[in-house]
C-alpha positions as CSV (number, residue, x, y, z in Angstrom):
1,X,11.3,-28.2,-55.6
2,X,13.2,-26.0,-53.3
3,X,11.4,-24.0,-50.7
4,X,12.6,-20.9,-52.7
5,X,10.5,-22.2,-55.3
6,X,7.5,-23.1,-53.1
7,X,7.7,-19.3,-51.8
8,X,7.9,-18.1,-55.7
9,X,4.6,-19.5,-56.5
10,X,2.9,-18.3,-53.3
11,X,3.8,-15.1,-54.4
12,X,2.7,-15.6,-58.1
13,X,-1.1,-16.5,-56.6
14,X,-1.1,-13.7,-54.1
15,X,-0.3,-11.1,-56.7
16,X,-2.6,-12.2,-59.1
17,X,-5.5,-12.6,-56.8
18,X,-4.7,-9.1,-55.4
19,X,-5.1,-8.0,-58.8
20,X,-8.0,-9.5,-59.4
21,X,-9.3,-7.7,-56.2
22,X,-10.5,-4.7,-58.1
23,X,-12.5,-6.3,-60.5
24,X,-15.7,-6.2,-58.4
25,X,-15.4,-2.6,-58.4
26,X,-14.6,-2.0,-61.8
27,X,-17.1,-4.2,-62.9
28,X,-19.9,-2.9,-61.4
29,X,-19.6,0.5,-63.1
30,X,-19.0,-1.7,-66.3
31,X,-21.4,-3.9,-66.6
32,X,-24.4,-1.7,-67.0
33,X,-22.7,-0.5,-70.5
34,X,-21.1,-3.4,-71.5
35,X,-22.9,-6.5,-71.5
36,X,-21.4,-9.8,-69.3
37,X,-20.2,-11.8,-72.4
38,X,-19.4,-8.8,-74.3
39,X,-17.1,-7.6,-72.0
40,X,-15.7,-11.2,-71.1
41,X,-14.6,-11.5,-74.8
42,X,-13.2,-8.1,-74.9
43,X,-11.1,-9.0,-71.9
44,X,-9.8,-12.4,-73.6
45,X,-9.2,-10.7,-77.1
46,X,-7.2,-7.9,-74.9
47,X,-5.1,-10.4,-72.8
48,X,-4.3,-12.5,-76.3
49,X,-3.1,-9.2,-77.7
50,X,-0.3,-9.0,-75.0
51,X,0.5,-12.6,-74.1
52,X,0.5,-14.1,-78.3
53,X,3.2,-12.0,-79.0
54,X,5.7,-12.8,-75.9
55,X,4.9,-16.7,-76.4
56,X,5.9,-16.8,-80.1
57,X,9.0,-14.3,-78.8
58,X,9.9,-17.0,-76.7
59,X,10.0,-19.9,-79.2
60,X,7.7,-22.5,-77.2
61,X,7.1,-25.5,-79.3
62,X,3.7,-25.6,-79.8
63,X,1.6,-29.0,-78.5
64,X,0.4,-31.4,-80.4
65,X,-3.4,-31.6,-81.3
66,X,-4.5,-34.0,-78.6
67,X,-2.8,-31.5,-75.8
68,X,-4.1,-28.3,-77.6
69,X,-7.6,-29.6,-77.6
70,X,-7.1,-30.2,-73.3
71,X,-5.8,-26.8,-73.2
72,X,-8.9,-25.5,-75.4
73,X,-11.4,-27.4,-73.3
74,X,-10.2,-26.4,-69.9
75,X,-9.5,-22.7,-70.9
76,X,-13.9,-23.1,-72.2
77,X,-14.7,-24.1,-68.5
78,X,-12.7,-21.8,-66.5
79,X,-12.5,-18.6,-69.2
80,X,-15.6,-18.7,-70.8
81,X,-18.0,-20.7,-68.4
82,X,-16.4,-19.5,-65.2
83,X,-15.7,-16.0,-66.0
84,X,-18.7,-15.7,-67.9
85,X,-21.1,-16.7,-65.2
86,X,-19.1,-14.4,-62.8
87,X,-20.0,-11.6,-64.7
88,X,-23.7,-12.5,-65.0
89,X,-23.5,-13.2,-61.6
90,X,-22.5,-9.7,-60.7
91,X,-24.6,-8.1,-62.8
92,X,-27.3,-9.9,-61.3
93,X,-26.5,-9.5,-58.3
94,X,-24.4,-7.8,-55.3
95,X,-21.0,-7.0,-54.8
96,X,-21.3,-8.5,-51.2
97,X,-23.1,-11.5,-52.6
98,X,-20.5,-12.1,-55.4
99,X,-17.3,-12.1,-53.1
100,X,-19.4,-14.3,-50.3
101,X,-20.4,-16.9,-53.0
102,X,-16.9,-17.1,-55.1
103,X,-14.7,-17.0,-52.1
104,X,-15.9,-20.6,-52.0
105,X,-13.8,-21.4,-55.0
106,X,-10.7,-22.5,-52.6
107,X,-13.5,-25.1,-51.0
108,X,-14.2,-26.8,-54.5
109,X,-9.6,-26.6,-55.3
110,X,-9.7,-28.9,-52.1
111,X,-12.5,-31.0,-53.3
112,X,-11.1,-31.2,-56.9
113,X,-7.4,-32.1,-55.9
114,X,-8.3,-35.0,-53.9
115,X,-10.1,-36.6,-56.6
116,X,-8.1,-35.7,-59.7
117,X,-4.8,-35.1,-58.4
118,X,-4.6,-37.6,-55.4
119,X,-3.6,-34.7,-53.0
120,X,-3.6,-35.4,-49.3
121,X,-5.8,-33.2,-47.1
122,X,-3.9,-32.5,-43.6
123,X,-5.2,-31.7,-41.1
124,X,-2.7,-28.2,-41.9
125,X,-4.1,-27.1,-45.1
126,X,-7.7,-27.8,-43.0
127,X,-7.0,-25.2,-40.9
128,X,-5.3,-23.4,-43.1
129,X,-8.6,-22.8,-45.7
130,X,-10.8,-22.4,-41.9
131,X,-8.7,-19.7,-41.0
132,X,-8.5,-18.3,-44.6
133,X,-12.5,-18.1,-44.9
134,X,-13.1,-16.8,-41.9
135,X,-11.0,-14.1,-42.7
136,X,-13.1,-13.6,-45.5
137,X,-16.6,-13.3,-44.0
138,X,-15.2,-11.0,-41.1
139,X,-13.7,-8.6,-44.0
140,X,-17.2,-9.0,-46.0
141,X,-19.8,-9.2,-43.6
142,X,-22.1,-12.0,-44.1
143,X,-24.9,-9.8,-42.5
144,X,-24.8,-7.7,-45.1
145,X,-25.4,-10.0,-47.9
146,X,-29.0,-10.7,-49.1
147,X,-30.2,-13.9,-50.9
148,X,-33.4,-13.3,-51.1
149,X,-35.3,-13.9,-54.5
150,X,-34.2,-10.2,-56.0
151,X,-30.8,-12.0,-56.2
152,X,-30.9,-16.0,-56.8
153,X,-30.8,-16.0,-60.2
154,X,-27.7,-13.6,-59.7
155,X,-26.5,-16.2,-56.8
156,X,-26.7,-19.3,-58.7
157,X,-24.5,-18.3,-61.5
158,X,-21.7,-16.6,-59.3
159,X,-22.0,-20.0,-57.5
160,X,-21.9,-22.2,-61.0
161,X,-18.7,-19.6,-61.1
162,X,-17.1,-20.5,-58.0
163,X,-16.9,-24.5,-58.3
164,X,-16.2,-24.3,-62.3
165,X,-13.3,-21.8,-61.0
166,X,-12.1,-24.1,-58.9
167,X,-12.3,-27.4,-61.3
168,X,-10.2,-24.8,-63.6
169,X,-7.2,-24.2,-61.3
170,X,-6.9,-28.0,-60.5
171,X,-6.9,-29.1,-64.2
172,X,-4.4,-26.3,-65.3
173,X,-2.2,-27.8,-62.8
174,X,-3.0,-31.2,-63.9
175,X,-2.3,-30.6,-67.4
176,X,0.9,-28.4,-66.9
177,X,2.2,-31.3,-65.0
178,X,1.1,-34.0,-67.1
179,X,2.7,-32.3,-70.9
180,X,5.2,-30.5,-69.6
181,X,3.8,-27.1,-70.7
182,X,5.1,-24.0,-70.0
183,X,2.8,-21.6,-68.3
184,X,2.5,-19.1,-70.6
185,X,1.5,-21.6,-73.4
186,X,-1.3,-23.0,-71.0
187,X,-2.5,-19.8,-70.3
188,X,-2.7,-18.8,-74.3
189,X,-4.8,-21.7,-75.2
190,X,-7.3,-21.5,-72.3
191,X,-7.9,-17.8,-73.5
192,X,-8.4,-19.5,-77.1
193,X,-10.5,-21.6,-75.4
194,X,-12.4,-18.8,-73.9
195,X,-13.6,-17.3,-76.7
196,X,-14.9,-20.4,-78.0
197,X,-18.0,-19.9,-75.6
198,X,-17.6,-15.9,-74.7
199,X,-17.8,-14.7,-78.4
200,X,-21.2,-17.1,-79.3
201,X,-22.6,-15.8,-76.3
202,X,-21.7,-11.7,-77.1
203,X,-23.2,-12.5,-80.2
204,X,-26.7,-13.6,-78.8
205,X,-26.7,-10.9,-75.8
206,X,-25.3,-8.5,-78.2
207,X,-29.4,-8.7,-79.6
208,X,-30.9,-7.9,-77.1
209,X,-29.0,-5.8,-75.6
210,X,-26.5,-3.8,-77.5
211,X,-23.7,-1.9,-75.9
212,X,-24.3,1.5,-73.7
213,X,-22.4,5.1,-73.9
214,X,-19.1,4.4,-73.8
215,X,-16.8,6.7,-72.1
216,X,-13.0,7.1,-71.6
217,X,-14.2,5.4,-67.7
218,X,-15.1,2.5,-69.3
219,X,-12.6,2.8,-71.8
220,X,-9.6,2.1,-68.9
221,X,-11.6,-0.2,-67.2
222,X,-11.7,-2.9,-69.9
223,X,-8.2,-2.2,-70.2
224,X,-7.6,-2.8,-67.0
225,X,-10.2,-6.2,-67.0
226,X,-7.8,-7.1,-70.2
227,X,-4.5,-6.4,-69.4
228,X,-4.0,-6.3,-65.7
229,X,-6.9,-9.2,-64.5
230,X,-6.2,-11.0,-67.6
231,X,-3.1,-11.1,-69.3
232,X,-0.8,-10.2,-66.4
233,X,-3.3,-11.3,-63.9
234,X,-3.8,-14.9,-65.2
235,X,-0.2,-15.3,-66.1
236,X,0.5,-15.7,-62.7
237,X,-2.1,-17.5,-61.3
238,X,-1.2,-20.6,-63.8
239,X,1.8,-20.1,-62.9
240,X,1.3,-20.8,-59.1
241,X,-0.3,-23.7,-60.0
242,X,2.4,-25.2,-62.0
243,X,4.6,-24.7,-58.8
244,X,2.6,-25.5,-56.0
245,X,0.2,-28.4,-54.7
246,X,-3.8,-26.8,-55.7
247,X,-4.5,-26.9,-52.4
248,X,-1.9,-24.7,-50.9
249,X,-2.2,-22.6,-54.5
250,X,-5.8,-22.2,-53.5
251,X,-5.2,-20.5,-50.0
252,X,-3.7,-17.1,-52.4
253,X,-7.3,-17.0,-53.6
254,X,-8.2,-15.1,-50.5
255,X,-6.2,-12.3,-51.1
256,X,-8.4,-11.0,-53.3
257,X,-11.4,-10.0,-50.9
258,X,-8.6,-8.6,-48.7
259,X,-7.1,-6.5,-51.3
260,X,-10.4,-5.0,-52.9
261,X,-11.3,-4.0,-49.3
262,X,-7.9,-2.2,-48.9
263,X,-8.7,-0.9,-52.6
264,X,-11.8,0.2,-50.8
265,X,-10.4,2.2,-48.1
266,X,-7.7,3.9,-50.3
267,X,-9.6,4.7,-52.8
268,X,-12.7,5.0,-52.3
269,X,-12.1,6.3,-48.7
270,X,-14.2,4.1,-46.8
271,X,-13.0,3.7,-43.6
272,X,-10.5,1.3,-42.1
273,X,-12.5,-1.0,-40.2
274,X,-11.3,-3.7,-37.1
275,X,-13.0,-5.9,-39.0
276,X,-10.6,-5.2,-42.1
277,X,-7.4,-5.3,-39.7
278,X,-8.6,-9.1,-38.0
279,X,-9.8,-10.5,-41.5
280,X,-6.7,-9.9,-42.9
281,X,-4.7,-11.1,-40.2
282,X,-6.7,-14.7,-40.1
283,X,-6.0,-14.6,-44.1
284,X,-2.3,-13.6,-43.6
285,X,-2.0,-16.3,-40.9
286,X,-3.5,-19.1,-42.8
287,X,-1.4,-18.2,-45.7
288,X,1.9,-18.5,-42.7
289,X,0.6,-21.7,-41.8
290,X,0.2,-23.6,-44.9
291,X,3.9,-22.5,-45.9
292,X,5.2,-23.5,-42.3
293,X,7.7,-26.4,-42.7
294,X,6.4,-27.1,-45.9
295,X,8.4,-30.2,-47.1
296,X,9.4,-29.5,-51.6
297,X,7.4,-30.9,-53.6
298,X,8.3,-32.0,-57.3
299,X,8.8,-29.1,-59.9
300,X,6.4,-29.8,-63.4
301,X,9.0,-28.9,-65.5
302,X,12.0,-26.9,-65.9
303,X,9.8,-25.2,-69.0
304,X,6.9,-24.0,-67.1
305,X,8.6,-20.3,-66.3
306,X,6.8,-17.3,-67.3
């Protein structure tokens, strides 16, 4: 693949998980009216609604039933048992907690590439995901976290989140690669595959604790969990994964804390911190270095566009 290529998908990742930066915000004012699997099935069935349409636009042949029951099984782990303990985990939890605990996810890509995908760990993509977290926990503030017992329960499923997360973005490479899939096909199936655990699970939370006053706040922010974080959102992030070695595809992971903080400061006004400015320079710097001289690598398939 040509280093234009390589630079394509880096950009795929970083805009998605910039993206995906808000969704701490958004889902802390809607979790306490919507439920965790309730509103993890509502942002599936919204991201189907968009992305179904466009794939039978574009003619894909569909897989066979071997490849569409991969496809099923790894969108259950990373849609419906990933996102789903995310959301419990947040609810559970704190927003400080949850992007502490889930910006671990890169950690477990690495871990999962070298034993499923055979990818070599340098001693440059080391340094890379070092600089990249540490960027992290000076935008975050480790001090400010608390684990105490208020919050295990809340701790343990954003961390069930974070490694399932990262299992997820190796196999999605691993089976784009291996069927020749185009992203936007992965991506439908997985969200099929999501609902095959989120709906089951609305159903039983849905008893016990039904759905709060819904107003037009809420409204736009399960739009924006459904069509921004998940149909557009996820779009891309298969996609980088399709074009670039996990573990480099990991590294735009950490855009996400970087962007919700900026998100922060423009929005909610807080103010622009140095630790904001150095956090994202580390981040910015380890995604430089991982790109630096990066030799091609070979493209999936010619099919995989989005």
């Amino acid at each position: 693949m040509s280093r234009a290529g390589l630079w394509r998908g880096a950009v795929y990742g970083i805009t998605a998980a910039t993206i995906w930066g808000g969704m701490y915000v958004v889902s802390d004012v809607t979790l306490p009216v919507v439920p965790p699997f309730t509103l993890l099935a509502l942002r599936i069935l919204l991201g189907l609604a968009v992305l179904v349409p466009i794939e039978r636009a574009r003619g894909f042949a569909p897989p066979d039933g071997r490849t569409k029951l991969s496809l099923l099984s790894v969108g259950a782990l990373g849609l419906g048992l990933s996102l789903g303990t995310q959301f419990v985990g947040t609810d559970l939890s704190t927003a400080v907690n949850g992007a502490i605990v889930t910006g671990a996810s890169p950690a477990f890509v690495v871990l999962f590439a070298l034993i499923l995908l055979n990818e070599k760990l340098t001693f440059r993509r080391l340094a890379s995901v070092g600089l990249a977290t540490a960027g992290v926990l000076v935008i975050v503030d480790p001090t400010a976290a608390d684990f105490g017992s208020d919050t295990f329960v809340g701790d343990a499923f954003l961390a069930v989140s974070a490694l399932t997360w990262g299992l997820y973005s190796v196999l999605v490479r691993r089976v784009t690669i291996r069927h020749s899939l185009p992203s936007l096909t992965v991506t439908v199936y997985a969200l099929f595959g999501g609902l095959l655990l989120s709906i089951p699970a609305s159903l039983v939370e849905l008893s016990q604790r039904p759905i709060g006053a819904v107003d037009t706040g809420i409204v736009l922010a399960v739009l924006y969990l459904g069509l921004a974080s998940t149909a557009f959102g996820l779009l891309l992030w298969n996609r980088a994964f399709s074009l670039l070695p996990a573990m480099l595809a990991s590294l735009c992971f950490f855009a996400q804390p970087l962007a919700g903080a900026i998100l922060a400061t423009s929005i909610l006004g807080q103010e622009m911190t140095i630790n904001l400015w150095l956090g994202g320079g580390l981040i910015i710097a380890a995604l430089l270095l991982s790109l630096a001289r990066l030799p091609g690598v070979e493209a999936p398939s010619q099919k995989a566009g989005p």
